[in-house]
DRENTORSE-99147 format. One record per residue: x, y, z of N, C-alpha, C in turn. Coordinates in Angstrom, 1 decimal. Layout:
     n_u     n_v     n_w    ca_u    ca_v    ca_w     c_u     c_v     c_w
       X       Y       Z       X       Y       Z       X       Y       Z
...
//
This chain:
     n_u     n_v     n_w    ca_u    ca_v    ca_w     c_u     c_v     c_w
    -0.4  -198.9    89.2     0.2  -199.8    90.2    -0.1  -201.2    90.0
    -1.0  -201.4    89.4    -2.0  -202.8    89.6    -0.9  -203.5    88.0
    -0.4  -202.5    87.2     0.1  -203.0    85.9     1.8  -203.3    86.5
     2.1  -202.4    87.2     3.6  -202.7    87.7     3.9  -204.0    88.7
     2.8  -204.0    89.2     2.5  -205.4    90.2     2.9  -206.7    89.2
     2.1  -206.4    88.5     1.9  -207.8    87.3     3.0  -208.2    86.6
     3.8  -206.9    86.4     5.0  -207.2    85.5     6.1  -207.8    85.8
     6.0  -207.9    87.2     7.1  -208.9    88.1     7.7  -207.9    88.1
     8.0  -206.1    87.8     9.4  -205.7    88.2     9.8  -206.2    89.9
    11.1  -205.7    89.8    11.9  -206.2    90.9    11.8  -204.8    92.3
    11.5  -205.8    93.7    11.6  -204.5    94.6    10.3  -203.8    94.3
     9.0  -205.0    94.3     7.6  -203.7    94.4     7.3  -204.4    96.1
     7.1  -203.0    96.5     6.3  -203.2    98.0     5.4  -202.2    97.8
     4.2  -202.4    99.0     3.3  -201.3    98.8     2.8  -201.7   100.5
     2.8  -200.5   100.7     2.5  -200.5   102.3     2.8  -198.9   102.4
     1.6  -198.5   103.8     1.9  -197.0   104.2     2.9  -196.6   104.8
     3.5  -197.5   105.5     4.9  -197.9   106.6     6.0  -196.7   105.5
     5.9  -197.0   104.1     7.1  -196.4   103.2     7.2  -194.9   103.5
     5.8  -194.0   104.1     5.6  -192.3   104.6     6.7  -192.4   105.4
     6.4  -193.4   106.4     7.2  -192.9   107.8     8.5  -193.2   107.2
     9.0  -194.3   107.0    10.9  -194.6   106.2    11.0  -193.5   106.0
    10.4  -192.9   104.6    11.1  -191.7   103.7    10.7  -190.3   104.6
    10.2  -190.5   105.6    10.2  -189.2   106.4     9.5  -187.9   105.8
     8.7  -188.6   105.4     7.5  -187.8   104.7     6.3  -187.2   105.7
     6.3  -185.8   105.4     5.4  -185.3   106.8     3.9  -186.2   106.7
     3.4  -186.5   107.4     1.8  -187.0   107.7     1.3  -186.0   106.8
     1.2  -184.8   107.7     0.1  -183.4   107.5    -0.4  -183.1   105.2
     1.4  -183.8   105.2     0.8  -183.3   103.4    -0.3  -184.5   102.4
    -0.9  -185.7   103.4    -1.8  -185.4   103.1    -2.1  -187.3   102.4
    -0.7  -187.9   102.6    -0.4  -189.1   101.6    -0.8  -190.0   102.6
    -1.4  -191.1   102.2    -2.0  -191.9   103.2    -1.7  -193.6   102.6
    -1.4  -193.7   101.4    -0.8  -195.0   100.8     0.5  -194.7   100.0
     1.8  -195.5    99.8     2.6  -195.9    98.8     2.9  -197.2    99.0
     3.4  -197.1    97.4     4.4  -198.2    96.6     5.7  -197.7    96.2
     6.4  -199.1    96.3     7.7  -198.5    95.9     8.6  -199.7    94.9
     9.4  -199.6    94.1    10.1  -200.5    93.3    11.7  -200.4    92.5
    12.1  -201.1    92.3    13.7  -201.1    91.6    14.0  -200.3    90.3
    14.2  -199.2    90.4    14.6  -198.8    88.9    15.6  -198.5    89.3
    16.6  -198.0    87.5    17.7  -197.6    87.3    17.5  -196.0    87.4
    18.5  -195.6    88.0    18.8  -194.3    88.2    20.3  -193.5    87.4
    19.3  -192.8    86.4    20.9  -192.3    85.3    21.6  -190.9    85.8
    22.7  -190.4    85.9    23.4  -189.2    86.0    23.6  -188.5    84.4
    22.5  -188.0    83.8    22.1  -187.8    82.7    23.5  -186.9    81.5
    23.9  -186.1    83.1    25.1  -185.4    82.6    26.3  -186.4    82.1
    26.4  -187.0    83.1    27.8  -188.4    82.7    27.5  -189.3    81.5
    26.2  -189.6    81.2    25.9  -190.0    80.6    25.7  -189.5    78.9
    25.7  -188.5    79.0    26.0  -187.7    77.3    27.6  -187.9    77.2
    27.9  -187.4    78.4    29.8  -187.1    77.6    30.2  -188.4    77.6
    29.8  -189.3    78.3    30.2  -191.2    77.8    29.5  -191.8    76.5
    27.9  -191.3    76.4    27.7  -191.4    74.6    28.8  -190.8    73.9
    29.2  -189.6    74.1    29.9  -188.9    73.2    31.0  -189.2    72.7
    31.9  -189.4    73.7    33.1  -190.3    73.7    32.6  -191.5    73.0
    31.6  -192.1    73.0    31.6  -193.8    72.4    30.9  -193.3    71.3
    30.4  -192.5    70.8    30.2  -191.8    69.4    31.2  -191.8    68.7
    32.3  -190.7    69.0    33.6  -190.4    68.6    34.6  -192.1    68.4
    34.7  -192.7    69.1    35.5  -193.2    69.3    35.4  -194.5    68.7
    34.2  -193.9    67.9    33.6  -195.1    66.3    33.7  -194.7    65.1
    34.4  -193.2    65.5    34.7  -192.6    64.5    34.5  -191.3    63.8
    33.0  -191.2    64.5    31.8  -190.1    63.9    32.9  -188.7    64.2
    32.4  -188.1    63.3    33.1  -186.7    62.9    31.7  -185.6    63.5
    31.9  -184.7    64.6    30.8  -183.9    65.1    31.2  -182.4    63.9
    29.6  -182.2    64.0    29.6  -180.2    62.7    28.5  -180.2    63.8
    28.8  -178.6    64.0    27.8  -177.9    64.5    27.0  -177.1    63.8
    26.2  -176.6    63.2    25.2  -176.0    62.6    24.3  -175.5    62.4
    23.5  -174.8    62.2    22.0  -174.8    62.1    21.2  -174.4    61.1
    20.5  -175.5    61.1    19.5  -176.0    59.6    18.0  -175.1    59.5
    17.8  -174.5    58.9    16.3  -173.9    59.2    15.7  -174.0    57.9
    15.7  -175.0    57.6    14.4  -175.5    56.1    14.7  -177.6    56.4
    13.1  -177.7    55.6    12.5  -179.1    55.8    13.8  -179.7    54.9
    13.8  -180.8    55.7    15.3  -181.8    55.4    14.5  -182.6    53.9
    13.5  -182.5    53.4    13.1  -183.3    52.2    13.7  -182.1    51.3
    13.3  -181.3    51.3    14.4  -179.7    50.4    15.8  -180.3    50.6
    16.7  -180.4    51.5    17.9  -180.5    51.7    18.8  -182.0    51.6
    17.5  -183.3    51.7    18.5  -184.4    51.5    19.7  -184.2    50.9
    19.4  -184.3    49.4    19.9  -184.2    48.3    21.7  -184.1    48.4
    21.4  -182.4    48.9    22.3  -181.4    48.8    23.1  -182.3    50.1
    22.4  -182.5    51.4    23.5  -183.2    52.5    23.7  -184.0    52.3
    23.3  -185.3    52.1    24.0  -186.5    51.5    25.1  -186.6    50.5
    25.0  -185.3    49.4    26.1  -185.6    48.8    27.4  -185.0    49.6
    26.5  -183.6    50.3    28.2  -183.1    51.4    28.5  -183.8    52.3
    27.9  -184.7    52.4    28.6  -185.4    53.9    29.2  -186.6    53.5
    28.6  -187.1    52.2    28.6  -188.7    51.8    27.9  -189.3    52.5
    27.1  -189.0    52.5    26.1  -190.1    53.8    25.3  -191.0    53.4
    24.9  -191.7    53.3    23.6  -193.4    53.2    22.5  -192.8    53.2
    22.4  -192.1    54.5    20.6  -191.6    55.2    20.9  -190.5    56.2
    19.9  -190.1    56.7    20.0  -189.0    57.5    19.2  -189.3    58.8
    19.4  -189.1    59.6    18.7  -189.4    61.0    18.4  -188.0    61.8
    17.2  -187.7    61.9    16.8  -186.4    62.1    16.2  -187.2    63.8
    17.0  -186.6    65.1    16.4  -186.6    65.8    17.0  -185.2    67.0
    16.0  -184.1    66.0    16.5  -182.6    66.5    15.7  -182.1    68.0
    14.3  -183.5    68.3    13.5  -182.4    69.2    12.7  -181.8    68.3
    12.8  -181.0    69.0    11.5  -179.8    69.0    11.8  -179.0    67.4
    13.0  -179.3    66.9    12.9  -178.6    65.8    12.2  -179.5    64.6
    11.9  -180.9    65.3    11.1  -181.5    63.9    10.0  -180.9    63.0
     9.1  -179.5    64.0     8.5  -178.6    63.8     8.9  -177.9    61.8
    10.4  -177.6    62.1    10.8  -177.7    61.0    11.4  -178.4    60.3
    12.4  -179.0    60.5    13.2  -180.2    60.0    11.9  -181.2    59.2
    10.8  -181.8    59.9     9.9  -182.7    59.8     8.9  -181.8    59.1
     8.6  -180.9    59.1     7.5  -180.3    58.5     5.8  -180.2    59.4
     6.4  -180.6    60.3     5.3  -181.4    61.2     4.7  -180.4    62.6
     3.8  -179.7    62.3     3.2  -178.6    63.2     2.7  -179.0    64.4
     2.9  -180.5    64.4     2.0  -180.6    66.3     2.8  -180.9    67.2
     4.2  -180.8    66.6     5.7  -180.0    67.7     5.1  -179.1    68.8
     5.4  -179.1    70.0     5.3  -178.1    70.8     6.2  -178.2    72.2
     6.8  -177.5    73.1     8.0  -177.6    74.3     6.6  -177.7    75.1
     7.1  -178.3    76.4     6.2  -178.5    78.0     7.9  -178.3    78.6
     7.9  -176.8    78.9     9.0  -176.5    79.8     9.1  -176.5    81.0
    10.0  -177.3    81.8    10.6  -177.8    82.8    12.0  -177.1    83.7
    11.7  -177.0    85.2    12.8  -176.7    86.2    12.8  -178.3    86.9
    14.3  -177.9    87.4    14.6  -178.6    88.7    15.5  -178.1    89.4
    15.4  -177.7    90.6    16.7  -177.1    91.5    17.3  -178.3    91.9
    18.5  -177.8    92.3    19.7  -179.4    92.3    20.1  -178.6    93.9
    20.4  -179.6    95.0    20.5  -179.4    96.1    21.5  -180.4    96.4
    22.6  -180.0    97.3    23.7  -180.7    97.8    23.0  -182.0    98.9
    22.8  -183.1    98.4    22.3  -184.4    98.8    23.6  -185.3    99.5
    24.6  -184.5   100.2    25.7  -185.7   101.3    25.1  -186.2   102.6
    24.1  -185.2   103.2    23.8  -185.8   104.9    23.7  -185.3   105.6
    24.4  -183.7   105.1    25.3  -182.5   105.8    23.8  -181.7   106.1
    22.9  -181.4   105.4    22.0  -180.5   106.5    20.6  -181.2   106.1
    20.5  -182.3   105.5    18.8  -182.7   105.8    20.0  -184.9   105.6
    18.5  -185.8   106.1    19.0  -186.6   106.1    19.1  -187.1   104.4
    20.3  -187.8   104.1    20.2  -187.8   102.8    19.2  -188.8   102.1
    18.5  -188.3   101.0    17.3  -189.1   100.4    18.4  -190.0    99.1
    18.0  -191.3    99.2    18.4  -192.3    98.6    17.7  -193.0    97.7
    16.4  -192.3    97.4    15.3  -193.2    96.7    14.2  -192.1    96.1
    14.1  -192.1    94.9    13.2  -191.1    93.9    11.9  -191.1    95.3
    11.5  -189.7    94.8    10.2  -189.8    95.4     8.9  -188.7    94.8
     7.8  -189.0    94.7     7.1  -188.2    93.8     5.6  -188.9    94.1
     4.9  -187.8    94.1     3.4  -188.0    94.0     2.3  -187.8    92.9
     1.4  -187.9    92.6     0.3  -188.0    91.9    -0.3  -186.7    91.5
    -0.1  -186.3    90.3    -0.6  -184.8    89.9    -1.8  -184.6    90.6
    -2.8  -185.1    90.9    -4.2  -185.2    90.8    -3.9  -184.8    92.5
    -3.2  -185.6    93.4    -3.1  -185.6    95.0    -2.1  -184.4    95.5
    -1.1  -183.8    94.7    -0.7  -182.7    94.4    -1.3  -181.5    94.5
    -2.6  -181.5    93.3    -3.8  -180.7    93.5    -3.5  -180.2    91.9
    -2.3  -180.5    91.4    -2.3  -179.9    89.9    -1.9  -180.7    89.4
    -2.3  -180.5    88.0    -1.8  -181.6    87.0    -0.3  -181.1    86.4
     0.4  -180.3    86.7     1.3  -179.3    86.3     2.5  -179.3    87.2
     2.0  -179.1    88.4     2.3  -179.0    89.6     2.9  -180.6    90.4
     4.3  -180.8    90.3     3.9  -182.3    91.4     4.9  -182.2    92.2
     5.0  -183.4    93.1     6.4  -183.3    94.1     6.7  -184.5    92.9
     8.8  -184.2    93.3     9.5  -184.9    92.2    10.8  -184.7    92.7
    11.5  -185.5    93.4    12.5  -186.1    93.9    13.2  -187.0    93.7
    14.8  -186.8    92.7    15.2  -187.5    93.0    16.7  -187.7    92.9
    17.5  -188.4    93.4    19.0  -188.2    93.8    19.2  -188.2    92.2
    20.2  -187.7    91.2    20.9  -187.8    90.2    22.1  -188.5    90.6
    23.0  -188.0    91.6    24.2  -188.8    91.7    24.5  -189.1    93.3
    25.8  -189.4    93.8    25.9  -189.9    95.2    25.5  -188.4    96.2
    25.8  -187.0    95.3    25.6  -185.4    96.3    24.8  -184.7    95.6
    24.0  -185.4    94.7    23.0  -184.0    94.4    21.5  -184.7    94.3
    20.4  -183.9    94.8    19.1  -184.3    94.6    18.5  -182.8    93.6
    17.7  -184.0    92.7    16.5  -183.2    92.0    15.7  -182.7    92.8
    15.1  -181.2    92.6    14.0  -180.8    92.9    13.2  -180.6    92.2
    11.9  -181.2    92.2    11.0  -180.6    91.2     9.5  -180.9    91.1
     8.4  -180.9    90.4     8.5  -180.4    88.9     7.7  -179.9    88.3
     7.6  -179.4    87.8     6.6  -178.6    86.3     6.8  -178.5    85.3
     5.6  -178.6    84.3     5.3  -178.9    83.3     4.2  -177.8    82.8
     5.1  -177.0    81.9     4.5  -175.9    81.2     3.9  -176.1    79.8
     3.0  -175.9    79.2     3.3  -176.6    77.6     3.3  -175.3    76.7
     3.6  -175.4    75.6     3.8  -174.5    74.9     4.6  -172.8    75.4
     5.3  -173.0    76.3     6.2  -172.1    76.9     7.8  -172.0    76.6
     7.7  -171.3    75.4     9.4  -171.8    74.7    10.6  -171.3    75.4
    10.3  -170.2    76.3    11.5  -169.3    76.3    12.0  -169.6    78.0
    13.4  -169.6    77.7    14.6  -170.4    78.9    14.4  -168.8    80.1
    13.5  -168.6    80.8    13.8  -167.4    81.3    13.2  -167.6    83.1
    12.9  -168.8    83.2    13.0  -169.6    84.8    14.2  -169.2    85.5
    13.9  -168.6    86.3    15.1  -168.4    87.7    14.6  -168.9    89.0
    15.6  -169.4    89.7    15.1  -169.8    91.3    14.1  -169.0    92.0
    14.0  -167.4    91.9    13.0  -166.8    92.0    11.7  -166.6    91.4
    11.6  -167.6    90.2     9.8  -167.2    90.1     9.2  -168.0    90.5
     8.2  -167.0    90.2     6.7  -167.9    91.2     6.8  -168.9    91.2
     6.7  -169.7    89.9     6.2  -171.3    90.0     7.1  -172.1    90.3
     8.6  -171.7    90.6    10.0  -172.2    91.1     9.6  -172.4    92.4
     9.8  -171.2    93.0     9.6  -170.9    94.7     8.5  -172.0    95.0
     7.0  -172.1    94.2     6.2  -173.1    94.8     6.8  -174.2    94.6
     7.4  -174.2    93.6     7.9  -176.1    93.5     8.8  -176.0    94.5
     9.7  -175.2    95.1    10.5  -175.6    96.1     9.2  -175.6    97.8
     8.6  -174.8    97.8     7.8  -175.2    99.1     6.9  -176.3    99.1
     6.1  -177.0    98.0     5.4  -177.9    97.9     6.3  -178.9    98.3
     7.9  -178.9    97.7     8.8  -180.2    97.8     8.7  -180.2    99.6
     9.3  -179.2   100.0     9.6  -179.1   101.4     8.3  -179.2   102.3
     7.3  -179.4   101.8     6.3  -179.5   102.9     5.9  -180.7   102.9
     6.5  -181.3   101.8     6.1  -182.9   101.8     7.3  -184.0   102.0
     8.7  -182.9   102.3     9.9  -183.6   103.0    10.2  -182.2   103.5
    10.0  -182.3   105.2    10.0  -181.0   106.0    11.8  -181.0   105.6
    12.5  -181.9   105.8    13.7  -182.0   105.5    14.9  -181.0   105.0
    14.0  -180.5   103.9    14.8  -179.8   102.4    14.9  -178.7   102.5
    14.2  -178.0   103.9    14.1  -177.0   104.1    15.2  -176.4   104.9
    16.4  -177.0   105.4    17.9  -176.4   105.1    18.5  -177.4   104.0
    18.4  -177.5   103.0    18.8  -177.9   101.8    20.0  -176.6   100.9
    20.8  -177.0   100.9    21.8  -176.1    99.7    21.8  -175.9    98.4
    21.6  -174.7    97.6    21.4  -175.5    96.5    22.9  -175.3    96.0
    23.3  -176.2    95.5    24.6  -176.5    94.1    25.2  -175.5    93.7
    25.9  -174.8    94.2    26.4  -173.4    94.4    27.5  -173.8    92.1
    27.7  -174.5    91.9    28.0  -174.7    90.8    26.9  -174.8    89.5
    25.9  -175.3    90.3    25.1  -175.6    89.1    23.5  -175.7    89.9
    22.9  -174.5    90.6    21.8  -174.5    90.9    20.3  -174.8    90.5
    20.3  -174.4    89.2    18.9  -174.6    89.0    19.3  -174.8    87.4
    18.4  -176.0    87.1    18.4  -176.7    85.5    16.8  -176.3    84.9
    16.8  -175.7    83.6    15.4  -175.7    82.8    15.7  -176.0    81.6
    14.6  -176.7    81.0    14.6  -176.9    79.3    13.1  -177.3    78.7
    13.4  -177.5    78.3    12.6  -177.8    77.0    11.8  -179.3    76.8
    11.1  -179.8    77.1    10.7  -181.4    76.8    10.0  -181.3    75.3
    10.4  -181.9    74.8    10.0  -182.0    73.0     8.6  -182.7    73.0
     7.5  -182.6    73.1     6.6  -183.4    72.6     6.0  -182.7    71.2
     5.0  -183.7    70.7     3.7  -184.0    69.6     2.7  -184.5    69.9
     1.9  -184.1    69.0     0.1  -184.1    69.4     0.1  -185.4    69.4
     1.3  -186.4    67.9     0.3  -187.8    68.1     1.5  -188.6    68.4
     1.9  -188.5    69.5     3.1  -189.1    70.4     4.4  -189.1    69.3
     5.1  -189.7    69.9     6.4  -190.2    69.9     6.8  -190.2    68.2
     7.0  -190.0    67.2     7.8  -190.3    66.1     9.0  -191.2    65.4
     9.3  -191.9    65.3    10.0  -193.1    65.0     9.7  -193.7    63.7
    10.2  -193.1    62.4     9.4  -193.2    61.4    10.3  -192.8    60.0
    10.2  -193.5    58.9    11.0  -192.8    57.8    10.2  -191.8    57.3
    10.7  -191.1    56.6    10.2  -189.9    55.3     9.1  -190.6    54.9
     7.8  -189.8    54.5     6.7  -190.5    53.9     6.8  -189.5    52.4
     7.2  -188.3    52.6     6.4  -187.3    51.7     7.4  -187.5    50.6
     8.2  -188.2    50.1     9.3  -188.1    49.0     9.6  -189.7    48.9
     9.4  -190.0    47.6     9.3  -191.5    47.3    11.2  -191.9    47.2
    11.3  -192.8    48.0    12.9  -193.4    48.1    13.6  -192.4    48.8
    13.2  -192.0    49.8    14.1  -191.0    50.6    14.7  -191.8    52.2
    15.5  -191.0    52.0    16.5  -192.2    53.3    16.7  -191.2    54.6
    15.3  -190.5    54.9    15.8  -189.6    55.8    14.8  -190.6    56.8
    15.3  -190.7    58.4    14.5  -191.3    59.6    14.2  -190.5    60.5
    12.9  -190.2    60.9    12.9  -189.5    62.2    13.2  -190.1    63.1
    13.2  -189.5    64.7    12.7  -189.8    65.2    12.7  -188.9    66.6
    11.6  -188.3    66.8    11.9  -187.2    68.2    10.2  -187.4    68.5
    10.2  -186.3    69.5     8.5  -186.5    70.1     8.8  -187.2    71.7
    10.0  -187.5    71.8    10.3  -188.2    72.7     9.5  -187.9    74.6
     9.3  -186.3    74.7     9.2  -185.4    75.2     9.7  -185.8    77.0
     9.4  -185.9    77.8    10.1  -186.3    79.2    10.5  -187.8    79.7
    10.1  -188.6    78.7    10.4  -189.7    78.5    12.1  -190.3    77.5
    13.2  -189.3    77.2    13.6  -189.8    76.1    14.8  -190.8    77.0
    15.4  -190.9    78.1    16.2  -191.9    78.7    15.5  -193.1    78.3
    14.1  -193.3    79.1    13.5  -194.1    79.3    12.8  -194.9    77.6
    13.3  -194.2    76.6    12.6  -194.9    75.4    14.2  -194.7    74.1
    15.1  -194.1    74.8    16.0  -194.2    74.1    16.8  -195.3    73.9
    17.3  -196.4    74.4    17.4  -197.7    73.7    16.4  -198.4    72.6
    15.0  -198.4    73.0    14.0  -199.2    71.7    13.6  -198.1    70.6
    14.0  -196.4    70.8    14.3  -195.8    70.0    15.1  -195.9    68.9
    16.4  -195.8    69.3    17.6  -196.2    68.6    17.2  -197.7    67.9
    17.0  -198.4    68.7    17.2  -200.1    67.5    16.1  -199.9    66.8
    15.3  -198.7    66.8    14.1  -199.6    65.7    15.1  -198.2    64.6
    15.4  -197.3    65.2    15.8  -196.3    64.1    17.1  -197.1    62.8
    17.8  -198.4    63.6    18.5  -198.9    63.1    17.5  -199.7    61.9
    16.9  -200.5    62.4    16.1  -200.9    61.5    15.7  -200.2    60.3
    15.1  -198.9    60.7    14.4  -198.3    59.5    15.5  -198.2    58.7
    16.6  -197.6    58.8    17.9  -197.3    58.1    18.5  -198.1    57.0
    18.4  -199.3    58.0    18.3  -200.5    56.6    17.5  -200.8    56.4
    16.1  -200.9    56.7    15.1  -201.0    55.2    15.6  -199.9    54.1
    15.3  -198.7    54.5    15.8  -197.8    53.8    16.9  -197.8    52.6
    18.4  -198.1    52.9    19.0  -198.8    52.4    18.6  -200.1    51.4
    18.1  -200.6    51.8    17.7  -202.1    51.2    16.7  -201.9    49.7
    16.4  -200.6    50.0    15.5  -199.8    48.9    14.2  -200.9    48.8
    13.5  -200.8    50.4    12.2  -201.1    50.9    11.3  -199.9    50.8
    10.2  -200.1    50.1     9.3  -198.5    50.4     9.1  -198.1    51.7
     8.8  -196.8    52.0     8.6  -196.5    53.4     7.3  -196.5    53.9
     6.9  -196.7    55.1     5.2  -197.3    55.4     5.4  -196.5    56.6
     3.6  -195.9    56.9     3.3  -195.2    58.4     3.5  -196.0    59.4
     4.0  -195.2    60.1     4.4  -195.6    61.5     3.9  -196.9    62.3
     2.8  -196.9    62.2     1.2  -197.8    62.6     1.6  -199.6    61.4
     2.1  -198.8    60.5     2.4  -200.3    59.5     3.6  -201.3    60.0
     4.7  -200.6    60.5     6.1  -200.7    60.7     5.9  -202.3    61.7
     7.1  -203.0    61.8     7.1  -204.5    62.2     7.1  -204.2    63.6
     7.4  -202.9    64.3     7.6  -202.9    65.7     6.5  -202.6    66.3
     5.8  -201.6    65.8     3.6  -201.3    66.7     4.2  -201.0    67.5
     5.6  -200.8    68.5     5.3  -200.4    69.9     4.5  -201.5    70.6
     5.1  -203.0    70.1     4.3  -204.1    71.1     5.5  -204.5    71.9
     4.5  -204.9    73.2     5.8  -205.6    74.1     6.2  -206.3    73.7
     5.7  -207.6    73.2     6.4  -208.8    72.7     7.5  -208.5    72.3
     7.6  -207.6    70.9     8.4  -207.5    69.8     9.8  -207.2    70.8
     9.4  -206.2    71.6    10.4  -205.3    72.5    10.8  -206.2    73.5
    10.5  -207.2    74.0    11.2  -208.3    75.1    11.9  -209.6    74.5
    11.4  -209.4    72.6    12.3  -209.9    72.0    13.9  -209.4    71.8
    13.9  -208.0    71.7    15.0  -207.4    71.5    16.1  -207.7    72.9
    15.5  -207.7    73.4    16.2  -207.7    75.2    16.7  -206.2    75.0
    16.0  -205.1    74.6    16.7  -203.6    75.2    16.6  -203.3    76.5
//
């Protein structure tokens, strides 16, 4: 909090007064917040508008699936496709694509609940508490509107749990919905999304974070990662992309490729409030 203060974002208050506004029961237990200005994405609207502005640059979509290390396969794809380089950013399959074993899913629900007004008052502002004040580190409250009628419910964080087999009825669903509701007595005539009730997937992480990096293991190769992203990828997908542009043309430029740690960007702020992403 002490770091978000400093950064001048926009819209920080911090006062206990914010429990009673968001109508947050006393009893669960919260005795201070803060609150601030972010952007709020509709994640769904937001692919089919990449997609379209993908397309409409020209990109030709193939569906497929690849199951051997892309240094085996450059070769062979760049000549079928005609391609320059290759941009490997599969997720969780960099496991294979990347060659790279400290791939692993932290699997995730959220129930989606009709957010108009109509049977709790409608929540207008993310809301979420502290794993630790929660009581699990796994376990948290995690609220927040997606669009003008639907609110997130959620969240958990499973790790190493691959298989899509979460329904509104298991255990650790049902708790995430009573932890939410006991900490917004509210939700508890909440609807869920008779279209589209309950969302689970997959968050992509790695042992040594984030990936953003050319080929190291094949001298002059034009292949770029970049995944590891794991529940962060909105939030790091802009300074993702422009450095992956970069590497592309180094690459191109027939620059040698250097570890991650070498690269002109470090993951410093500076470099990054140079960009204006």
């Amino acid at each position: 909090m002490t770091e978000i203060m400093a950064s001048g974002v926009r819209g920080f208050y911090r006062g206990s007064d914010i429990i009673d506004e968001r109508r947050i029961d006393p009893a669960y237990g919260a005795v201070d917040a803060y609150e601030l200005m972010a952007p709020i994405i509709d994640t769904d609207k937001a692919m089919h508008w990449l997609m379209d502005l993908v397309e409409s640059k020209g990109a030709r979509f193939v569906t497929e699936t690849i199951t051997r290390d892309l240094v085996d396969l450059e070769d062979s794809l760049r000549a079928r496709f005609d391609a320059d380089a290759i941009v490997n950013c599969t997720g969780l399959q960099g496991e294979v694509l990347a060659g790279d074993d400290t791939v692993y899913p932290i699997r995730g629900g959220l129930i989606r609940v009709i957010n108009d007004g109509t049977d709790f008052p409608k929540v207008d502002a993310a809301l979420t508490i502290t794993a630790d004040a929660a009581g699990s580190a796994n376990e948290i409250v995690f609220l927040v509107p997606r669009n003008d009628n639907i609110l997130l419910i959620g969240g958990i964080a499973e790790p190493h749990e691959w298989e899509l087999n979460l329904t509104l009825e298991s255990p650790i669903i049902r708790r995430m919905r009573e932890r939410c509701e006991k900490f917004l007595p509210g939700l508890k005539d909440a609807r869920v999304d008779p279209h589209y009730p309950f969302a689970q997937g997959l968050r992509p992480f790695r042992g040594k974070n984030v990936r953003v990096e050319r080929e190291l293991r094949r001298t002059g190769s034009r292949i770029v990662h970049s995944y590891g992203q794991g529940g962060a990828g909105w939030s790091l997908s802009f300074g993702c992309a422009q450095d992956v542009v970069m590497l592309v043309e180094e690459a191109l430029s027939g620059a040698p490729a250097r570890p991650m740690a070498e690269t002109t960007n470090d993951w410093k702020i500076p470099k990054i409030e140079r960009r204006r992403w």
